[in-house]
C-alpha positions in Angstrom: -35.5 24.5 -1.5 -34.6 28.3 -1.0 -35.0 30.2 -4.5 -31.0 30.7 -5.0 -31.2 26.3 -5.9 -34.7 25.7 -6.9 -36.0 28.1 -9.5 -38.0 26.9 -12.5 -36.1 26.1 -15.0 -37.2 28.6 -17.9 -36.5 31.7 -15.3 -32.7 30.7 -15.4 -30.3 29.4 -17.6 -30.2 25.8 -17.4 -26.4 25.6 -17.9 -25.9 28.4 -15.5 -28.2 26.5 -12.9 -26.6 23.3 -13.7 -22.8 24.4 -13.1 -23.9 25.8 -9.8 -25.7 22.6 -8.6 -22.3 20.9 -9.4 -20.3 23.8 -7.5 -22.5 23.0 -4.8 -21.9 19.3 -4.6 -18.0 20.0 -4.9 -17.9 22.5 -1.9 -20.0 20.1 0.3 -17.7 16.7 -0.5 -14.9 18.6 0.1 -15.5 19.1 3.5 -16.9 15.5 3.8 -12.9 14.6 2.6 -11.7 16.6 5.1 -13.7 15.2 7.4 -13.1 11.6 6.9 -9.2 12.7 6.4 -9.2 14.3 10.3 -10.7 10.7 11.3 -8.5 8.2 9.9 -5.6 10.1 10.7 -5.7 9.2 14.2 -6.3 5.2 13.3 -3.1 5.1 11.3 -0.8 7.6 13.2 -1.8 5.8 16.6 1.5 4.0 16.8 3.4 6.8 16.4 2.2 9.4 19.3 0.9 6.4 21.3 3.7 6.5 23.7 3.3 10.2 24.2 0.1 10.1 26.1 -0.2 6.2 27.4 4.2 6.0 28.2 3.5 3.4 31.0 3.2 -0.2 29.8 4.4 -2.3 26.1 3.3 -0.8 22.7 0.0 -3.4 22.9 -1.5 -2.0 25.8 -0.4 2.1 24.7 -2.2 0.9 21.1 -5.2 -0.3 23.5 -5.4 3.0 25.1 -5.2 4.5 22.1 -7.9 2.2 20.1 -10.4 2.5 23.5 -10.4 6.6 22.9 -10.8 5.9 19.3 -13.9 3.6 19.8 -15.2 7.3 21.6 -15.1 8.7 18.6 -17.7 6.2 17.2 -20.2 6.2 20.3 -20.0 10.1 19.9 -21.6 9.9 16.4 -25.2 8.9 17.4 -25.0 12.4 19.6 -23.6 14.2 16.4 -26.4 13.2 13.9 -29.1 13.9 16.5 -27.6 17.5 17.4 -26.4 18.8 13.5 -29.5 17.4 12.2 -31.5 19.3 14.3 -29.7 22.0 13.6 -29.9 21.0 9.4 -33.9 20.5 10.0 -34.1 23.2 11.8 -31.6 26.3 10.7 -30.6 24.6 7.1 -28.4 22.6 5.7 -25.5 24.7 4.9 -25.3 26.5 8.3 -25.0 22.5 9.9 -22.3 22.0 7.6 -19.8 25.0 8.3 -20.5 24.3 11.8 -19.4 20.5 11.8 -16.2 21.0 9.6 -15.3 24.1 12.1 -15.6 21.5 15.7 -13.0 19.0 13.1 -10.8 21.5 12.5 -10.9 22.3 16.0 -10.5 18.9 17.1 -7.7 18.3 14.6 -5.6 21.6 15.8 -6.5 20.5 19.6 -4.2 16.9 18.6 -1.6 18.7 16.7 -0.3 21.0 19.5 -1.4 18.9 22.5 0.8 18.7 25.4 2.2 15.2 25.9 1.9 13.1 29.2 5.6 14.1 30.5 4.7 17.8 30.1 0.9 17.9 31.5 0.7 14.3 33.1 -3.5 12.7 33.2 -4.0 15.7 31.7 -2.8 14.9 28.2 -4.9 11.6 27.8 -8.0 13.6 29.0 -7.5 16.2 26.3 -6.6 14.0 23.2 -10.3 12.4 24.5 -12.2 15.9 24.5 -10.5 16.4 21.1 -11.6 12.7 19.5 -15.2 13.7 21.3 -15.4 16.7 19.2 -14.5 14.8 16.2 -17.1 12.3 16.6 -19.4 14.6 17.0 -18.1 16.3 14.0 -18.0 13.6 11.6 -21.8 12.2 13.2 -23.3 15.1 12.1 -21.7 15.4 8.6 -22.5 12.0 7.4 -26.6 13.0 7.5 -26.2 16.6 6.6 -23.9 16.1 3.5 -25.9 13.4 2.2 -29.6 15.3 2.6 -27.8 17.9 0.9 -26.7 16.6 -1.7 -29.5 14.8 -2.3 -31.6 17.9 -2.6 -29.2 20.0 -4.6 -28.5 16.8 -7.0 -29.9 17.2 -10.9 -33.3 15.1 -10.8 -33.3 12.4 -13.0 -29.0 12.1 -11.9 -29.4 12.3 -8.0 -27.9 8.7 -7.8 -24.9 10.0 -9.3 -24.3 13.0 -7.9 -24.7 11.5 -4.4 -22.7 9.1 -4.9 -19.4 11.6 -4.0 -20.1 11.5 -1.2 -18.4 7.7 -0.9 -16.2 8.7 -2.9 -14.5 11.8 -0.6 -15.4 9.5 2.5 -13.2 6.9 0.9 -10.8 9.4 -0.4 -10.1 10.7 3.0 -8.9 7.3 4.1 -6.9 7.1 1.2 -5.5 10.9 1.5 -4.4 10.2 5.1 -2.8 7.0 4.4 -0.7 8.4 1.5 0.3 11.2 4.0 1.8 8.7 6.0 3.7 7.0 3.5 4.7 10.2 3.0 5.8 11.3 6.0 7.4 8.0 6.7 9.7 8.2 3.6 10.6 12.1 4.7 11.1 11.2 8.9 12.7 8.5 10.6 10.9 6.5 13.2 12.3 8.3 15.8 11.3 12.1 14.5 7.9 10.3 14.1 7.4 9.5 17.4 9.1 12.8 18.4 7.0 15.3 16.9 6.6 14.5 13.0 2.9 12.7 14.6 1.4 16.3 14.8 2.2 17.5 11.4 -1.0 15.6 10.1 -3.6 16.7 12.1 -2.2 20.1 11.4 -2.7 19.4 7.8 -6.3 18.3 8.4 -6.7 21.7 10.2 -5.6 24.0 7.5 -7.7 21.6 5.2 -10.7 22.6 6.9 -10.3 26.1 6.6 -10.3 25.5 2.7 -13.3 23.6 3.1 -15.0 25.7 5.3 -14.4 28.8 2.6 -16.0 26.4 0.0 -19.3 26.1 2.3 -19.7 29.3 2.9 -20.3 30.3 -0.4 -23.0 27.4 -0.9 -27.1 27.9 -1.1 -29.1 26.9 1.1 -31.4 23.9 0.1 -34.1 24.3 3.0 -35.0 27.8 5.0 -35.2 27.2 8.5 -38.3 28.1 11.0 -41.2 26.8 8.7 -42.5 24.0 10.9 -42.2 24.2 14.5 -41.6 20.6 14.8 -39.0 20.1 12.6 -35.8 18.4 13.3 -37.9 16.6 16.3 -38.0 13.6 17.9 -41.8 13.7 17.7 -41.7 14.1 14.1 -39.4 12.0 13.2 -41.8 8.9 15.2 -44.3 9.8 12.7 -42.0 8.2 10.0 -40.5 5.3 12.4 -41.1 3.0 9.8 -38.7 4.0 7.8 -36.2 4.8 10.3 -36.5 1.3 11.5 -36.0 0.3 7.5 -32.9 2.5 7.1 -31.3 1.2 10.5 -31.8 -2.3 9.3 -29.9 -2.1 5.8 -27.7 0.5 6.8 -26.3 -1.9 9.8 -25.6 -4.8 7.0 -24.3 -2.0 5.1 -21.7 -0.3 7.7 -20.5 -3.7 9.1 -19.7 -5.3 5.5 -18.2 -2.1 4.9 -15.3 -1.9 7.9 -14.9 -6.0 7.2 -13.4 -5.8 3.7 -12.0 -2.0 4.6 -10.5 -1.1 7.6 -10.1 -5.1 9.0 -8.9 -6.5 5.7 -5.8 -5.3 6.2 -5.2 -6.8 9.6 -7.0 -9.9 8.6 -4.6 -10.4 5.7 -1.7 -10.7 8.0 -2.9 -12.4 11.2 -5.0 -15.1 9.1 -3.7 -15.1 5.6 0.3 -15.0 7.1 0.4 -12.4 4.4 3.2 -9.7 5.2 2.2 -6.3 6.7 3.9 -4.8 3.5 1.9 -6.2 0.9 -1.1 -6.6 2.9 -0.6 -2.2 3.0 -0.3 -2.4 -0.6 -2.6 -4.7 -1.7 -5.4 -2.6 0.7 -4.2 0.9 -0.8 -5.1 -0.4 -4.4 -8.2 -2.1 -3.5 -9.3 1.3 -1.9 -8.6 3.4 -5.3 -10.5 1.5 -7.3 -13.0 1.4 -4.8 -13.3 4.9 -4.6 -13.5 5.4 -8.6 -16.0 3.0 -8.6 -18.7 4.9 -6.5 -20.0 7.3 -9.6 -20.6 4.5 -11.8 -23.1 2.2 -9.3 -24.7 5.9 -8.3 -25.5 6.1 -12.1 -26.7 2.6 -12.3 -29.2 3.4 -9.3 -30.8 6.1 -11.9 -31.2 3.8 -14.5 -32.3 0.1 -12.5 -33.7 2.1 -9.4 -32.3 2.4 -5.8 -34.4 -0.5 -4.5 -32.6 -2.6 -7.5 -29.3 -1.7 -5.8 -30.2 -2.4 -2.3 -31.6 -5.8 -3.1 -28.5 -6.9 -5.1 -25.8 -5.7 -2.8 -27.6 -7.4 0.4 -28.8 -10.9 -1.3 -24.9 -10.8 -3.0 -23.7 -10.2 0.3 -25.2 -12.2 1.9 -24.2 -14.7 -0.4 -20.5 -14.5 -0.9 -19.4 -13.7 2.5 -18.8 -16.8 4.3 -17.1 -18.6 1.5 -15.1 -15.2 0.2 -13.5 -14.7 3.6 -12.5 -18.1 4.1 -11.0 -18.1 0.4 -8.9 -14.8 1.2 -8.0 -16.2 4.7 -6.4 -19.6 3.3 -4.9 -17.2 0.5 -0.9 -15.7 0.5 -1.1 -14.5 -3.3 -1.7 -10.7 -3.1 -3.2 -10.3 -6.6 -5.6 -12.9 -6.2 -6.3 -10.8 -2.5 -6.3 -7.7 -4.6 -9.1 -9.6 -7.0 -11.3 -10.9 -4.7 -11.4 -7.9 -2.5 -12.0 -5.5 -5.5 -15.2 -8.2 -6.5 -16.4 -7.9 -2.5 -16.2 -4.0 -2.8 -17.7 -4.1 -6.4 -20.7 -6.0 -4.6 -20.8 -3.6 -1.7 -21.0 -0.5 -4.0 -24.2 -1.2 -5.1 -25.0 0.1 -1.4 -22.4 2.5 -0.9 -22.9 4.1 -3.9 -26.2 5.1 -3.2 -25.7 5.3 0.8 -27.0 8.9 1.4 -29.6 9.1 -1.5 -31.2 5.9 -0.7 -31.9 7.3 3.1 -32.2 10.9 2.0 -35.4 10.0 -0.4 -37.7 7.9 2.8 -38.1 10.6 4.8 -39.8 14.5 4.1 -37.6 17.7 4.3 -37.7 18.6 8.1 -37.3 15.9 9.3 -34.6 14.6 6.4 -31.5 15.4 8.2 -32.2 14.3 11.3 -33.5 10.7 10.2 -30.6 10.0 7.7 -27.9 11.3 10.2 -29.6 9.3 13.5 -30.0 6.3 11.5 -26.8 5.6 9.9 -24.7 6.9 13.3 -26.7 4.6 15.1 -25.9 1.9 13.0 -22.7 2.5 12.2 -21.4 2.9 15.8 -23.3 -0.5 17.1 -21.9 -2.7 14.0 -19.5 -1.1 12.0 -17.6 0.5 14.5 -17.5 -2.9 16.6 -16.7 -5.3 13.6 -13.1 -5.1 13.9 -13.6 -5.8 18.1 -16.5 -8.6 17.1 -13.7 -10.3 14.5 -10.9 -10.4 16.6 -12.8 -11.8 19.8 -14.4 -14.3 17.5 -10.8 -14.9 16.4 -9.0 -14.8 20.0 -11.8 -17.5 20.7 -11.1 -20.1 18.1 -14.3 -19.4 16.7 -13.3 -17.1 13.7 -15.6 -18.4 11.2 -18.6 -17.3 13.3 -17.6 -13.8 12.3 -18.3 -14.3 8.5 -21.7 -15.8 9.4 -22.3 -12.6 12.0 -22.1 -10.8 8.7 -24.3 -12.7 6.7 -27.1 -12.8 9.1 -27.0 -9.1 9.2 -27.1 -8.8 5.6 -29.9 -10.8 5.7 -31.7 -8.7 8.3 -30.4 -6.0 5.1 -32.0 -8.3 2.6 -35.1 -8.3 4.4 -35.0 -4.2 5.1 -34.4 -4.2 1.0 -37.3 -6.2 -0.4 -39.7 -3.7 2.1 -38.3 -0.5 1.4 -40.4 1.4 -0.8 -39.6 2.7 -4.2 -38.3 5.8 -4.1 -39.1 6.8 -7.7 -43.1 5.9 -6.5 -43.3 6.8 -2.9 -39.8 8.8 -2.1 -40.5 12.0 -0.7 -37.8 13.7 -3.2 -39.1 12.7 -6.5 -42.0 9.8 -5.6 -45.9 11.3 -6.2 -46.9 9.0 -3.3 -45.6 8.7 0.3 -43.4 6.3 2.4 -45.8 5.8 4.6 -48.8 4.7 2.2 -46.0 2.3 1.0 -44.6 1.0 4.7 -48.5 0.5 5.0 -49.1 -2.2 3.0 -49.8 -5.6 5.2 -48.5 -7.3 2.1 -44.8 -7.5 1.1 -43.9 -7.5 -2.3 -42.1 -10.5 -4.0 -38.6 -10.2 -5.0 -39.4 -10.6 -8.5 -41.8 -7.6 -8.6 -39.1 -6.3 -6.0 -36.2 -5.9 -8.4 -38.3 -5.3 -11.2 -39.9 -1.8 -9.2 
């Protein structure tokens, strides 16, 4: 850490050094909400400027068009935490940061005043995808920057908390761009929607940006750049490919039980419940409140049981309740009784999420950091989460939809697995561990789940 975040504590005042470290983790979440704002807000105002880029054909195959380009987005993420966490490893943390929240705000003003197919033909469809590629790349790179830093700047001794925001603005962006269509839907008609009220959005999640980019700018730097030649390298990231393989492995159980009871819940509560579209909105918008005020308190819990603790608990849980939870909720019309056993699934899942970028963040060393959180989980997340909602519905088009719930259990088993290897980080993490990940990854003997859960 640079000397403005990491001086002893008796040269400072630890209150004064304190307030700053939580400054710090406010100005990078914000631009983490903006982020994950930008994102969603193409997913749920896709039916809206749909015809103005794909007019030829019916609403399904326009919503198609539009889905295919937003699939892009997810693919594009891989590239993004490769590139910003070169640049994190490499430069620093911050400067990674106010350049990934710049290409969103980009990409977001690029969609808001975009030309629409009857003004520049082809040409339209082809820019809204260079726009969505610049916001995958975007939100690729934040995920592993944000998280390292907020790792590093976190108070030791809290770090599961503090890193825990990180969920809780990535799940607050959702929510902020859903309430800004219900918004916009109760202040437009259908027809000034489609027209032009479709842009007024994005343009939000532009101007948003440049509030979050003000708020990074005045940050500290947590790592100075140019120490190591080989830092942010694929060649010193292979020395630690143990642990990249570990991280990919829970973080794939993690991202794909994570978009089934978020982002397809909604749609699986109407196609397979029969439950209407209104209260399956409803039911979805509470369930993602409380899952977002949730986050802090499983973050704290990691500090006090330890992250291996968590990671155990949410993939053996998992891995547990899915198949019969998703065939209860399928068979089920009662929206409070949704509401219930969706909030439990979450509850479950936020022993993970909670703890998502700390528990990555503490396996691998500082210049390398960046670069093996971001790679990991955009690997991960575009190969299973951002295919669950495909994977579900062919399973469902097939006749075969229960194969789907057991798809998810086998990876959280493959999670399970990753769990009960994974090193403690409170022995051999590289943030606060005396030992290394490697000495633990090592071992030729795995360690029971008793002494597991216990560590």
């Amino acid at each position: 850490m640079s000397a403005s975040i990491a001086i002893a504590p008796d040269a400072i005042d630890v209150t004064a050094d304190r307030r700053r470290r939580i400054f710090a983790i406010v100005g990078s979440s914000s631009g983490n909400l903006v982020e994950w704002y930008d994102f969603y807000t193409y997913a749920f105002f896709a039916l809206y400027f749909a015809p103005a880029f794909f007019p030829k054909g019916d609403a399904t195959s326009q919503l198609l068009q539009t889905a295919g380009i937003f699939a892009v987005g997810f693919f594009m993420r891989p590239i993004g935490g490769w590139l910003f966490g070169r640049i994190a490893d490499r430069v620093g943390r911050r400067t990674s940061m106010i350049i990934s929240v710049l290409m969103m705000c980009g990409g977001s003003l690029m969609i808001g005043i975009l030309p629409t197919y009857a003004t520049a033909g082809t040409g339209a469809p082809l820019l809204l995808l260079l726009a969505r590629m610049l916001q995958g790349l975007s939100v690729g790179g934040e995920y592993g920057t944000s998280a390292t830093y907020m790792s590093e700047v976190a108070i030791k001794g809290r770090r599961g908390f503090f890193a825990s925001f990180q969920y809780v603005t990535l799940i607050g962006g959702q929510l902020l761009a859903s309430l800004v269509l219900v918004g916009l839907q109760a202040l437009m008609t259908g027809e000034q929607l489609t027209a032009w009220g479709w842009r007024v959005p994005f343009l939000i999640g532009a101007g948003l940006a440049v509030v979050a980019l003000y708020l990074r700018r005045s940050l500290a730097e947590t790592k100075d750049g140019g120490h190591q030649k080989e830092a942010g390298t694929f060649g010193e990231l292979f020395k630690h490919w143990r642990a990249f393989c570990v991280v990919l492995a829970y973080t794939a159980g993690g991202s794909l039980i994570f978009y089934t009871f978020t982002t397809y819940m909604q749609k699986y509560l109407v196609n397979t419940a029969g439950m209407p579209k209104t209260s399956a909105s409803q039911v979805m918008t509470w369930v993602l409140l409380v899952y977002m005020l949730i986050q802090p308190i499983f973050g704290a819990l990691s500090d006090k049981i330890g992250r291996k603790a968590n990671m155990i608990i949410y993939s053996g849980i998992g891995m547990v309740m899915t198949v019969p939870l998703m065939s209860f909720l399928g068979a089920n019309k009662d929206p409070y009784l949704a509401f219930a056993m969706i909030t439990l699934a979450l509850a479950v899942i936020s022993f993970y999420t909670g703890i998502s970028g700390i528990v990555k963040a503490e396996l691998f060393p500082a210049d390398v950091r960046a670069l093996g959180v971001g790679l990991s989980y955009a690997l991960a997340n575009a190969l299973f989460g951002g295919t669950a909602e495909f994977v579900a519905l062919w399973f469902k088009d097939a006749g075969m939809e229960s194969t789907f719930f057991w798809y998810v259990t086998v990876m959280l088993a493959i999670a399970f697995v990753a769990s009960l290897i994974m090193p403690n980080p409170k022995v051999h993490g590289y943030l606060d561990g005396a030992g290394t990940v490697e000495e633990a990854l090592g071992k030729k003997s795995s360690p029971s789940f008793a002494t597991s859960l216990r560590s």
